[in-house]
N, C-alpha and C positions, 0 to 999 in steps of 0.2 A: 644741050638744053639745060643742064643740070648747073653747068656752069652760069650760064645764065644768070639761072633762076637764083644760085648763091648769091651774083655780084646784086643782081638787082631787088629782089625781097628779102625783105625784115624779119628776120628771126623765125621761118617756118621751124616745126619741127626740135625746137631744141635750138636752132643755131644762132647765133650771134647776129643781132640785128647792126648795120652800120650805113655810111652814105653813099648813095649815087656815086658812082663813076661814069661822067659822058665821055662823050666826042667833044673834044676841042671845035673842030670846024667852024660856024660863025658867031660863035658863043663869045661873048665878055667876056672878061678876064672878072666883073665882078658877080655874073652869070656864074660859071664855075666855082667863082671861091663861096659863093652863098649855098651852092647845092653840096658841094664835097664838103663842104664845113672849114675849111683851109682860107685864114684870114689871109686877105690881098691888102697888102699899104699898099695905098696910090702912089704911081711913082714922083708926084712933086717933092712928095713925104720921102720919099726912099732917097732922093737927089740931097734932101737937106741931110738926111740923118748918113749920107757915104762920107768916110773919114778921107781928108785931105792927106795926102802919101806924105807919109813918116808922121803920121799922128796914128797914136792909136786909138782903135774903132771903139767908141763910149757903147756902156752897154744899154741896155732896151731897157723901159721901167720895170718890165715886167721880167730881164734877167739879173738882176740886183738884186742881192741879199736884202733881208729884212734889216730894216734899221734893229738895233735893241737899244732900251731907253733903261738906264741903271736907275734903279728904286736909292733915295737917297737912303745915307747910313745913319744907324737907330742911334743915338747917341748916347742909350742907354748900356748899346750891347756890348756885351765882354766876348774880346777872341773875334774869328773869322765868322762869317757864316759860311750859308750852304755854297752859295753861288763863286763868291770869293778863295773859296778851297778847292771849287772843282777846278781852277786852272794849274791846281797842284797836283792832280789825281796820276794823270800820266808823266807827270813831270821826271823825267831818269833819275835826276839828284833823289830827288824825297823818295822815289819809291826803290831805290839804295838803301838810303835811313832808316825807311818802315820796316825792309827787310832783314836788314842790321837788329833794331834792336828789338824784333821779334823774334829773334835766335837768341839773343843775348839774356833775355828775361826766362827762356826755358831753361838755359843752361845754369845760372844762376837758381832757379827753381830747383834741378836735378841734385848742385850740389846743395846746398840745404839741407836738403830733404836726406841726402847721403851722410851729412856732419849729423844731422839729427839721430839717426838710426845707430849712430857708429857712439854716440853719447850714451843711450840707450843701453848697449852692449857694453863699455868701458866703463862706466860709473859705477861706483859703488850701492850697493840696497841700501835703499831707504831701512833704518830701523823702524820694524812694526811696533806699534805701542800698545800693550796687550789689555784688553780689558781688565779690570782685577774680577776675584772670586766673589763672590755673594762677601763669604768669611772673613775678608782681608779687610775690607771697611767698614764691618757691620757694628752697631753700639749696642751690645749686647744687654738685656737689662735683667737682673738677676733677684727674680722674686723667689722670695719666702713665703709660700703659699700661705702656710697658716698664720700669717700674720699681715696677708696682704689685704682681702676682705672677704666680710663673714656677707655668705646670699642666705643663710636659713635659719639665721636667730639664734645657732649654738655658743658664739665668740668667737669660733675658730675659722679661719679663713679657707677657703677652697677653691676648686676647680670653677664652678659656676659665679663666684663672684671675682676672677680674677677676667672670664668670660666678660661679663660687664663692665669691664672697666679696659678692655682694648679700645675700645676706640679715643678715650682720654690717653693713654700711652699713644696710640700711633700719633695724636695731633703734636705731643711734643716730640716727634721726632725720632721715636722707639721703633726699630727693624725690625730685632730680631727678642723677643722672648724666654728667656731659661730660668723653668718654674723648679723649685729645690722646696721641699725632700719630692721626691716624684714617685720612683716605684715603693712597694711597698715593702718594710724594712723595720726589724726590730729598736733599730738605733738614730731612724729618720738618713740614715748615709748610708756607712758599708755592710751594714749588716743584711742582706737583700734577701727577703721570703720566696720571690718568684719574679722574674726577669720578666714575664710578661704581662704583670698586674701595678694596675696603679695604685697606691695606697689609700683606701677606701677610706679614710680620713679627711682625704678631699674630693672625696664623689666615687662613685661609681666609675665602674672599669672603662665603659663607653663615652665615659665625659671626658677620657684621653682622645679619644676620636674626636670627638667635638669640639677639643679643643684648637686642636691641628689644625681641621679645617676650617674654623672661625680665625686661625691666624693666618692661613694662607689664602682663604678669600679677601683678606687686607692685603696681600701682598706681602707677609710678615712672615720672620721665618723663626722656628721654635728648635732649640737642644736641650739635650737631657743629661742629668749624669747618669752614670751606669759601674757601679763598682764592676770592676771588669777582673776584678783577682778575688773578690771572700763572699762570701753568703754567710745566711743567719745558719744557725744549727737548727733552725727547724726547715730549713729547704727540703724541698724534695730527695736535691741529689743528696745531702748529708747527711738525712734517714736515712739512703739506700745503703750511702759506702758504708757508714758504722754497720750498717747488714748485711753486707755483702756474703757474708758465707751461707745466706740462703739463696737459692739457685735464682731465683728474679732478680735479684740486688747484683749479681757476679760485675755486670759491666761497669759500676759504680765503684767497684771497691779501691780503685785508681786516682778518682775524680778528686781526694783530696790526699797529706801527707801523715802518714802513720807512721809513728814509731812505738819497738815494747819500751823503748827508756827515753826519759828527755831532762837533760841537766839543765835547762836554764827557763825556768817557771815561767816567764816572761813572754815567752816565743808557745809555750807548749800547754797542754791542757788536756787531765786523763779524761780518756770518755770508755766505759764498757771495757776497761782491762788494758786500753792502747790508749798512745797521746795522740791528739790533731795538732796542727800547727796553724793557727791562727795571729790575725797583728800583734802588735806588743801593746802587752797588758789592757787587749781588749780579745777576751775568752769568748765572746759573743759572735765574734768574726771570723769565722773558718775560713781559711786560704786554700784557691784552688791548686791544684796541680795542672796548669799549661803543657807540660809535658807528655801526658796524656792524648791522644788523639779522638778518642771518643769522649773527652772533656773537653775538644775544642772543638769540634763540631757540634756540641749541642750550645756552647758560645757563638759560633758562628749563629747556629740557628735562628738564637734569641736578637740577634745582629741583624740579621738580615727581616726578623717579622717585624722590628723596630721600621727598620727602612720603607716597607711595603707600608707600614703605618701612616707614613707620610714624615718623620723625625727630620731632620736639616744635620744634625750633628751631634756628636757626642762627646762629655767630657769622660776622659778616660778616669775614673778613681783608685786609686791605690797601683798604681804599675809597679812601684815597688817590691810589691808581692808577687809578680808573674813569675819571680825563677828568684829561688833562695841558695845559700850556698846550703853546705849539706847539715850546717849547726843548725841552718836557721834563722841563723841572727843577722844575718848582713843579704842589701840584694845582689844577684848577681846580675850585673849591668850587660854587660856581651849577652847574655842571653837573654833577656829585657827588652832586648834591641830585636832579636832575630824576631819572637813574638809579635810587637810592634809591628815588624814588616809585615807578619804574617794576617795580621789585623787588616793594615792597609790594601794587602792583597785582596784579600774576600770584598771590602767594603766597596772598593772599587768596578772589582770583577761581576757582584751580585748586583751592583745600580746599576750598571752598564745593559746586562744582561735580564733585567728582570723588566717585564711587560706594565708594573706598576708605577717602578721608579726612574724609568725611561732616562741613563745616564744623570741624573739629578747628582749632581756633586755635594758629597756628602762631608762637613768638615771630620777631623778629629782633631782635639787638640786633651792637652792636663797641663799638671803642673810637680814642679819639682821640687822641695825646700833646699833650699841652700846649693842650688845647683851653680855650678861652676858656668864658662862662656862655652868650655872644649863639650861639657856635660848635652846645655841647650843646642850645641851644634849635632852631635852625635842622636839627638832625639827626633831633630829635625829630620836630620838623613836619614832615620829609618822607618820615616811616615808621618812624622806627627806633623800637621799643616801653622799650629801654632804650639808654643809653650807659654806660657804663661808667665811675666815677670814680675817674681814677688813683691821686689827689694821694694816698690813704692809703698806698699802693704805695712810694711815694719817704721815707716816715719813717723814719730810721736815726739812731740816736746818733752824736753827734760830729761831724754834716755840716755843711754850711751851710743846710740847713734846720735842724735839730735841735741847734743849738750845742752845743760841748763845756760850755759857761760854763752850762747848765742843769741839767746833771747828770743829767733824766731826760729820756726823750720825753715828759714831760706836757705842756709848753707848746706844742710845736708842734702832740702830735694837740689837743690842743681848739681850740686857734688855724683849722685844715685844718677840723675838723669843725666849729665855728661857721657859718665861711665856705658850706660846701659845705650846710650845712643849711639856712640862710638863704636861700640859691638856689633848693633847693626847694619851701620853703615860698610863695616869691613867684613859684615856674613849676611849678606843679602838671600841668604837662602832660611835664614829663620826670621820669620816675620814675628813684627813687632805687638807683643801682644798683653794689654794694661790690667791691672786689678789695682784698684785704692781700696777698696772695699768688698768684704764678700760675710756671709751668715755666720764664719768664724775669727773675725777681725772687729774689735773695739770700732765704730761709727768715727768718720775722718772726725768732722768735728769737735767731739768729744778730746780725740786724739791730738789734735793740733792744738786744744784749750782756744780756739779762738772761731766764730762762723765769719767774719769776711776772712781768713786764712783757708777756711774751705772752702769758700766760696773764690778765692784764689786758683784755688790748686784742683776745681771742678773744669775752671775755663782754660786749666792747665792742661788739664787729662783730652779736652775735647780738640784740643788741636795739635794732637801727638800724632803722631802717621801709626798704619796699624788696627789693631782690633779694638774695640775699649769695650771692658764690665760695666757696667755701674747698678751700685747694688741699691734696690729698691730704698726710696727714702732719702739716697744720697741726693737726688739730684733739686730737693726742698731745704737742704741743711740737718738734715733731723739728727736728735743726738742720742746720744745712749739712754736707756732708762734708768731709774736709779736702782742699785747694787740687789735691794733687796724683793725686787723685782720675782713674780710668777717664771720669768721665759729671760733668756740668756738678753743682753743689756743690750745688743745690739740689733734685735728683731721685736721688737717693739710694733704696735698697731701703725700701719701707716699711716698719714696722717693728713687726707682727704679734703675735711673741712672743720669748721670751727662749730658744728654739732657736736650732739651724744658721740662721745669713744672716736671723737675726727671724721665719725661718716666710717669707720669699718666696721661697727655691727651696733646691731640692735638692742643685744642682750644689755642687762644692767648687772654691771660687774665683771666681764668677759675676763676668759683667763688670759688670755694676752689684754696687757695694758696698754693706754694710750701714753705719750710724756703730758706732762703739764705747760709746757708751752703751745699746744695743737691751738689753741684758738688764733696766737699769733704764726704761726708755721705750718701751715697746709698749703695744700696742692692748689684749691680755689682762690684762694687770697691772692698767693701767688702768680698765677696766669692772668689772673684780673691787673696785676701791676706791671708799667709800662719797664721800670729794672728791677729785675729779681732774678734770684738763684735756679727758679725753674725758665727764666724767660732766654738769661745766660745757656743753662742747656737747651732748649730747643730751637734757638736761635743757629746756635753752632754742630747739633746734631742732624739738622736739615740742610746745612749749607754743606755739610763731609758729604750728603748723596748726592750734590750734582760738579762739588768743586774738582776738579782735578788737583788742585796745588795741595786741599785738605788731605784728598782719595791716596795718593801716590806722590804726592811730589817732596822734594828736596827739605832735611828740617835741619837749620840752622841755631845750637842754644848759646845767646850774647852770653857775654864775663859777666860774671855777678859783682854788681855795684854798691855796696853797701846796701845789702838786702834787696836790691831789684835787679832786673833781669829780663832779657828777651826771649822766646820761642819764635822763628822765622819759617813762615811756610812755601814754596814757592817751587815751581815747575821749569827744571832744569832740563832740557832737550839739547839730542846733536850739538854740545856746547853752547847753548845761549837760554838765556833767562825767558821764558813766556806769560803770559796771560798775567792773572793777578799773584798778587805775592801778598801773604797774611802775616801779621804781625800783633804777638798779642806779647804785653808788657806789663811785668808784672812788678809789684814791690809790697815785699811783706816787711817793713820798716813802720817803726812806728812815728818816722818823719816824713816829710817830703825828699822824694829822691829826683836827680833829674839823668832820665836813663840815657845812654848815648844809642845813637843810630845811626852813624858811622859804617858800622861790620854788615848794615844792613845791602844784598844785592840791589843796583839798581837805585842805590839811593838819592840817584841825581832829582829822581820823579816824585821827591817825597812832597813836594808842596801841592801835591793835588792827592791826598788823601782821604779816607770815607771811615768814621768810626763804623764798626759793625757793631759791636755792643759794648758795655761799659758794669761795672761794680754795681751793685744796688746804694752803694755808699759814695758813689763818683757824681758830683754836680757839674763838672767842667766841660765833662762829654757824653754827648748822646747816640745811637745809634742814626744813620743818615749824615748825620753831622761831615758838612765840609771846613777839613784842618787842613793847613800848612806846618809841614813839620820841615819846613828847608831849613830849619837850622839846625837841623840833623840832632834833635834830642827833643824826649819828650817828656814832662817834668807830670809826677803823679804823686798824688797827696799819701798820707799815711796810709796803707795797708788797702789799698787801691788795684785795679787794673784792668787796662782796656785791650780789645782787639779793634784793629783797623787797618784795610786793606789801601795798597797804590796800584795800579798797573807800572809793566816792563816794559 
C-alpha cells in the first residue's frame, strides 16, 4: 500500500512529488508520454532524423553546444584580455613559464638581499661628522664694561647698560659675550678682592645673575676671566696667610709663597717681617700657591659656584704663575701642565655631576705670549679647549714686523697667517683660536694707519675656521683716542650714535671719552647702510652659525700677489669637495690687483658665483650679485675686498 501510495501521490509527508507511472495496456504512446512527462517524437520524425549506415548520427538541437559569438576586438586595447588568455591558463607550455619564472624572481630576490647584507658587514664605517662645541665657532665679543654704556648718568659704563644693549649685539650676529674687568679687583685684571663678587663699579653683585640669564634667554652664551694664580693683598685668604700664626688663619698660612730672604725685588715684596711672591713688578698681585691642596680646593670651590651661576667658560689669567721655580723668577711649565689638567678635571667632573649644570660643557681656554707651536700643543693636551693666537695681535705698520719698506700690512698678515695656519692644520688637536684686538692692544685701525685696511683684515678675521674675539668697537672701525686721553687709548666710549657722548651716557663730560669721529662712526649709521664695516660683520658672523664650510670646513690661504690674496673656505669630506666653497679676496695695494683663482677647489664652477658681501669702498660688487669668474681671476680696485661663494 505504501508503495503505492509513493508511486502514485505527490509529495505527502516530505517526499518528493513526481509523475505517474501507468500500465501500458491500450494507452498511446502519446497518452503515456504526456502523463509520465517523457517527450515521444512521432515516428515519421524519428525515420527522418535515423542516420543512413556509415553516416554519422547528427545531433538533436537540443544536444549541441551553444554557439559562442566573439565580442569584436577593442582597437584601443593593449595586450590580451580576459577571454583570449583563458585558453592559456592550462596551456602545459605557459604554466612551465609561469612556473619557471616564479622561482627564478625569488631566487634572485634571496641573493640580493644576501649581497645586500654581506655589503653591510664588509664595508667600511661611514665617518661620523661630529657636531662642533658651542666654543669651536662661537664670535666671542669682548666688552669693556666701563666703557661700553653708561644706564645711570655716572659716565661710567655697567652691567645694566651692557643689559640694554643685547639685543642690538645679538642682531649683528654676537653669540657669545665676555664682559672685562668682571670680578672685583684692585687693578680692574689680576689683582682679585673676592672670586665670588662682581665689581660693584658695574652694579650690584646680582646684576651678575641677571646678566647670565638675560644672555641665555637669547640663546647667548657668556665667559669671564678669572685670574686663576694671584689676588689682591687685601683678599681674604692673603689677610689670613700673612696671619696665619694665629690659630683661625693656621690653614691659610700655605695659600701663598713666603720667604725670610728674597734677592730679586722684582718677583718679591716684604710684608710683616716675610716676602710674598707676587707677578713681576706688580707688588699688588700676590701669587698663589697651587701646590697647596687646601688652596685648591677653595679654587675649585670658587670654580664650580661660578658654573652653578650659569658661566659658559673661562679665561684662565696668569697660568704662568701656577708653579714657580724656586727663585721665582721663571714658570715652571711641566708643572703648569699637571695643574691645567687638574682644573680640567674638576671642571668637567662638577658640570657632569652637578643637578644645576646638568653636563653643560664648559669652555677653558688663555693665552700665552710668545708661545712656541710644541708650547700651544702641550697646553692643549693638558686641557685647555683653545689657546689663543697672539701673533695677529702684534701687526702694526711700520714695525719690525711689518716694515715700513712694505707699505702695507699685506706681507706680514699673510706671512703670520700661513704660518699659524699650517700649524693647525698639522695639530688638529688645538683649535684655532683669533684675537686682532683685545683692552690691552692699540685698536686695529689706529694700528694699521689705515680704516678700509681694517676693514680688510675684520672680513679677514670672520672667515678664519676657529674661535674669533672681537673687541668691542672693532667691528664699527673705531680708533684709538687721542694719547692724552682720561682712560687707556684703546677703550674709548663706544660709539652708538651720532648724539651726546655717541649715545654711551648721559653725563656732560664723562670720564671716559667719546673720539671725535662718533658722529660719522657709529653703530646706527652704520647698520642703516646697505655696505659697511658693521654690515661686513654681521653678514659674515650669522652665515659662521649655520655654514658648515664657515663652522668646520677646509681653509685654503692663495700666494700673495702683490699685496692681494685669497682666504678659501670649503667642506672637504670622504675625499671630495661638498656644498658651498667661500672665497673672500682681499688686496691691500694701493692699485688695482687682478687676484688669480686658479688654486681655487672646484674652480671649473666659478662662472655661477654669488657675491656675499663687498668693501664699504667697493662699487663693482654687491652682495646678491650674480658674477662670472670663469676666467679664473678676480680683479679688485685699491685696497678693496670681496667675499663670494660658488657650489662644488
Amino acid at each position: 500500500m505504501d508503495d503505492a501510495t509513493d508511486r502514485l501521490m505527490p509529495g505527502p509527508e516530505g517526499k518528493t512529488p513526481r509523475f505517474y507511472e501507468v500500465d501500458r495496456g491500450n494507452k498511446t504512446e502519446s497518452y503515456i508520454s504526456a502523463v509520465s512527462g517523457n517527450p515521444v517524437v512521432p515516428e515519421h520524425l524519428m525515420m527522418k532524423e535515423r542516420p543512413i549506415d556509415g553516416e554519422p548520427a547528427q545531433k538533436k538541437p537540443w544536444e549541441r553546444p551553444p554557439t559562442v559569438v566573439k565580442k569584436p576586438k577593442d582597437p584601443n586595447q593593449i595586450g590580451l584580455n580576459e577571454e583570449e588568455l583563458e585558453e592559456y591558463r592550462n596551456d602545459p607550455c605557459w604554466k612551465f613559464i609561469r612556473t619557471f619564472l616564479f622561482i627564478l624572481f625569488w631566487l634572485i630576490w634571496i641573493a640580493l638581499f644576501a649581497v645586500a647584507i654581506l655589503l653591510v658587514f664588509l664595508s667600511p664605517a661611514c665617518i661620523v661628522r661630529e657636531k662642533p662645541n658651542w666654543w669651536q665657532t662661537a664670535v666671542a665679543y669682548h666688552v669693556w664694561v666701563p666703557s661700553f654704556q653708561d644706564s645711570d648718568g655716572d659716565g661710567i659704563g655697567d652691567v645694566d647698560g651692557l643689559i640694554n644693549r643685547l639685543d642690538q649685539l645679538r642682531k649683528s650676529g654676537i653669540q657669545t659675550v665676555w664682559p672685562s674687568p668682571f670680578l672685583i679687583s684692585d687693578d680692574e685684571k689680576t689683582a682679585v678682592r673676592s672670586f665670588s663678587q662682581m665689581d660693584p663699579k658695574l652694579g650690584v653683585n646680582q646684576k651678575a645673575d641677571e646678566l647670565i640669564e638675560k644672555l641665555h634667554e637669547r640663546e647667548m652664551k657668556i665667559v669671564i676671566s678669572l685670574p686663576i694664580a694671584t689676588t689682591s693683598l687685601e683678599h681674604e685668604w692673603f689677610l689670613n696667610s700673612a696671619s696665619a700664626s694665629k690659630t683661625p688663619n693656621a690653614n691659610y698660612s700655605q695659600f701663598y709663597t713666603w720667604v725670610s730672604k728674597a734677592a730679586d725685588s722684582n718677583y718679591f715684596t716684604e710684608h710683616k717681617n716675610l716676602f710674598y711672591l707676587h707677578e713681576k713688578g706688580n707688588p699688588k698681585s700676590a701669587v698663589l700657591n697651587w701646590q697647596n691642596s687646601n688652596l685648591r680646593e677653595h679654587m675649585f670651590n670658587a670654580l664650580s659656584s661660578w658654573i652653578d651661576r650659569g658661566i659658559d667658560g673661562f679665561e684662565l689669567l696668569g697660568i704662568e704663575y701656577l708653579a714657580r721655580t724656586p727663585n721665582g723668577t721663571e714658570p715652571e711649565w711641566n708643572a703648569i701642565y699637571d695643574v691645567i689638567r687638574d682644573i680640567r678635571f674638576h671642571v668637567d667632573t662638577y658640570s657632569n655631576e652637578s643637578k644645576i649644570a646638568k653636563g653643560r660643557k664648559i669652555a677653558l681656554f688663555s693665552t700665552r705670549e710668545e708661545a712656541k707651536e710644541k708650547d700651544k700643543k702641550k697646553m692643549a693636551k693638558s686641557g685647555m679647549d683653545t689657546v689663543i693666537n697672539y701673533e695677529l695681535g702684534e701687526v702694526e705698520k711700520d714695525t719690525k714686523i711689518c716694515h715700513k719698506n712694505e707699505g702695507s700690512v699685506a706681507t706680514c698678515v699673510h706671512e703670520i697667517l700661513s704660518d699659524v695656519l699650517l700649524f693647525h692644520s698639522l695639530n688638529e688637536q688645538v683649535w684655532p683660536h683669533w684675537r686682532f684686538g683685545s683692552p690691552d692692544l692699540s685698536r686695529v685701525a689706529s694700528r694699521v694707519g689705515s680704516r678700509p685696511h681694517a676693514q680688510l683684515l675684520m672680513m679677514l678675521q670672520m672667515v678664519l675656521p676657529g674661535t674669533n674675539n672681537i673687541y668691542y668697537g672693532e667691528e664699527i672701525g673705531m680708533r684709538n683716542l687721542a694719547n692724552d686721553s682720561k682712560v687707556a687709548p684703546q677703550r674709548g666710549a663706544m660709539q652708538w650714535d651720532e648724539t651726546l657722548n655717541g649715545g654711551f651716557s648721559t653725563a656732560v663730560g664723562p670720564p671716559v671719552p667719546s673720539n671725535i669721529d662718533v658722529a660719522n662712526i657709529n653703530w646706527k649709521r652704520q647698520y642703516s647702510e646697505p655696505q659697511s664695516t658693521l654690515k661686513i660683520f654681521a653678514k659674515l658672523a650669522k652665515l659662521r652659525q649655520r655654514e658648515d664650510a664657515l663652522k668646520t670646513g677646509t681653509t685654503l690661504i692663495g700666494r700673495l700677489v702683490d699685496g692681494a690674496f685669497t682666504i678659501t673656505r670649503f667642506n672637504h669630506f670622504e675625499n671630495r669637495t661638498t656644498g658651498n666653497i667661500y672665497v673672500a679676496a682681499l688686496n691691500f695695494a694701493e692699485h688695482p690687483v687682478k687676484v688669480p683663482l686658479t688654486e681655487l677647489p672646484s674652480h671649473g664652477k666659478l662662472q655661477k658665483s654669488t657675491i656675499v658681501t663687498a668693501t664699504s669702498n667697493c662699487d663693482t660688487y654687491y652682495a646678491r650679485q650674480t658674477v662670472n669668474f670663469e676666467a679664473k681671476e678676480i680683479e679688485l680696485e685699491p685696497n678693496q675686498g670681496v667675499v663670494f661663494r660658488y657650489s662644488a
